[in-house]
N, C-alpha and C positions, 0 to 999 in steps of 0.2 A: 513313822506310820501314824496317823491316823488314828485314834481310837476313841469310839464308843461305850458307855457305862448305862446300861440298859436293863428293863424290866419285864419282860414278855408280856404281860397282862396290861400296862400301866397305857392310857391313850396316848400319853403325850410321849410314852418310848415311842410305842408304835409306828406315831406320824414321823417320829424320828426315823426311825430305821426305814421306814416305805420312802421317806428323798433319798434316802441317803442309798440304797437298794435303785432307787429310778436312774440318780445321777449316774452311776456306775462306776462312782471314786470309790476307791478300796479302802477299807477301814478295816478294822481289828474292831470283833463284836466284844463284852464283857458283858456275862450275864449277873445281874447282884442277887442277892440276895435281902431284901428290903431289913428286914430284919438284926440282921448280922453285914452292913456296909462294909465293903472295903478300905483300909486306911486309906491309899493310894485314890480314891474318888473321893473321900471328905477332903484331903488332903488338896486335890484339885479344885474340888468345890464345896466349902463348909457345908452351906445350908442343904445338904447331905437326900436331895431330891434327884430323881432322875426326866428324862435323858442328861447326862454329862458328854458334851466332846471334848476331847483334849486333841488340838494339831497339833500337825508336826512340827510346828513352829513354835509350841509351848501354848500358844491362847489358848483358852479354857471358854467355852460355850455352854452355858446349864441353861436356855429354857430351849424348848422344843421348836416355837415358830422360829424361832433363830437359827437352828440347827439346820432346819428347812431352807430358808433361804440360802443362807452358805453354802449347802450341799449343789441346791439348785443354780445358782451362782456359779460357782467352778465347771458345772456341766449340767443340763435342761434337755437333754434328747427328744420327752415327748411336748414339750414348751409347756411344762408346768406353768412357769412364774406369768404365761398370757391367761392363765385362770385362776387368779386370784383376787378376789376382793378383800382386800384390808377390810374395811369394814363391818364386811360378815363374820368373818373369821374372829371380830374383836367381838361381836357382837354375843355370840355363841360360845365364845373362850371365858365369859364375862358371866352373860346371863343363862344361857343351857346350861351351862356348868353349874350355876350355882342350886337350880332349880333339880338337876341330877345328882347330886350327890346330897342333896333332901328328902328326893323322893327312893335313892338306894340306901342311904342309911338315917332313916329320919329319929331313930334314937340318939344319935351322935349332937343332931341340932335339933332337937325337941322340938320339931318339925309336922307338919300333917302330910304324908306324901303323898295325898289325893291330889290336895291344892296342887303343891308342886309336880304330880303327875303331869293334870290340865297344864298348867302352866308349860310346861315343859310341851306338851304336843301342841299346846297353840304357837309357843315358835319353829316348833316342826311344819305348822301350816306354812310358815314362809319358805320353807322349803320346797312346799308341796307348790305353791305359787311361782317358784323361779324356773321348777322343773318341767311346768305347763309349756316352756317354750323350746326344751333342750333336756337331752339327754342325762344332761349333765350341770353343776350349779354354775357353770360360766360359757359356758356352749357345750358343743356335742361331744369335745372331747374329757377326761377327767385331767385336773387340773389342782392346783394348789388348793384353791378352797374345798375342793371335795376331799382331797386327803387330810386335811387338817381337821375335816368334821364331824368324817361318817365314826374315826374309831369311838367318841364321847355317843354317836349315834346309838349306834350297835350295844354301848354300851345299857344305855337309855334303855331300850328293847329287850333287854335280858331280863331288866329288871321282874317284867312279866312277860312273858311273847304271847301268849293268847291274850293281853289284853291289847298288847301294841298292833298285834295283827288284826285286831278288830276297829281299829281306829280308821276312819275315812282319809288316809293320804296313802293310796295306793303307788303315787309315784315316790314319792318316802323310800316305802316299802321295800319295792324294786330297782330304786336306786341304791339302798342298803344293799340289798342281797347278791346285786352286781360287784360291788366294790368288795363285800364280803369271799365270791368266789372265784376274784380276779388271782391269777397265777400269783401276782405282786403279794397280795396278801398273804399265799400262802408260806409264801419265802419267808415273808417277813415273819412270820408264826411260828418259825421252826423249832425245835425245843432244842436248847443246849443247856449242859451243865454248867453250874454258879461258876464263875471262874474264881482261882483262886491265886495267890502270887506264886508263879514257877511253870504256869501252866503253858504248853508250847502256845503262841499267837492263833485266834481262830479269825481268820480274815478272811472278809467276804468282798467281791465283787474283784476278787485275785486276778 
């Protein structure tokens, strides 16, 4: 079987476990505990981050776009993998990110998080720009690049939401809030307890 080593909060679980939820391949969830890792996940993957997949076949899978394609790979039902831009997705795994986790903990990198606020909604402009033509950031339907980007989105928007909801990208907005209370998401959100070793299997997409 299949198994996942996952964070409920963490973006890059999330995008994990939303392919892995789309494709409809059954895996065995594990919830960690970031704090308190499990031997058996370091053990799989030192550098002790999550998502982790372990196949059935032994490989070991730690970053999340990877995770993604695999997943989608083996099985693509709503044709994820025709909406994806590589390049976006590097683009915003790269630069959002960096600009997000400055303006959420800017004591961490002695940081100004105004700057990187701006910073950070003017690449949301290009969002707001791609979304001018489509539903969605690669046509009408959602697709790979929109799951890999809205969770760092969302995240972004927490940061303040009256200030994010006051910013001029109303399609942003509404494309967050879609993806936010798509059925998919909410599965993906579900709360399960840490898992621990002995615990019976929680496998989802049974």
């Amino acid at each position: 079987m299949t198994l996942l080593y996952s964070f409920r909060r963490c973006p890059y679980a999330m995008r994990a476990r939303l392919a892995l939820l789309a494709s409809g391949e059954p895996f065995e969830l594990r919830e960690i505990v970031l704090r308190d890792k499990p031997a058996a996940m370091l053990a799989a993957s030192p550098k002790g981050t999550v998502p982790v997949l372990v196949c059935a076949d032994g490989r070991v899978i730690d970053e999340s776009l990877e995770i993604m394609l695999w997943a989608l790979g083996r099985n693509d039902p709503e044709g994820w993998l025709a909406g994806y831009d590589a390049a976006l997705v590097e683009t915003f795994d790269a630069q959002f990110k960096h600009h997000l986790d400055r303006y959420k903990y800017p004591e961490r990198h002695d940081a100004d998080p105004i700057v990187h606020r701006d910073a950070g909604v003017a690449m949301l402009g290009l969002l707001e720009a791609r979304l001018s033509d489509s539903a969605n950031l690669c046509g009408a339907q959602r697709g790979l690049s929109d799951i890999a980007i809205f969770p760092f989105v969302r995240q972004f928007a927490a940061v303040d939401p009256d200030g994010f909801a006051a910013q001029p990208i109303a399609r942003v907005q509404g494309w967050l809030a879609r993806h936010v209370a798509s059925p998919l998401f909410a599965q993906a959100m579900l709360r399960f307890a840490p898992w621990t070793p002995g615990d019976p299997p929680l496998v989802l997409n049974a």
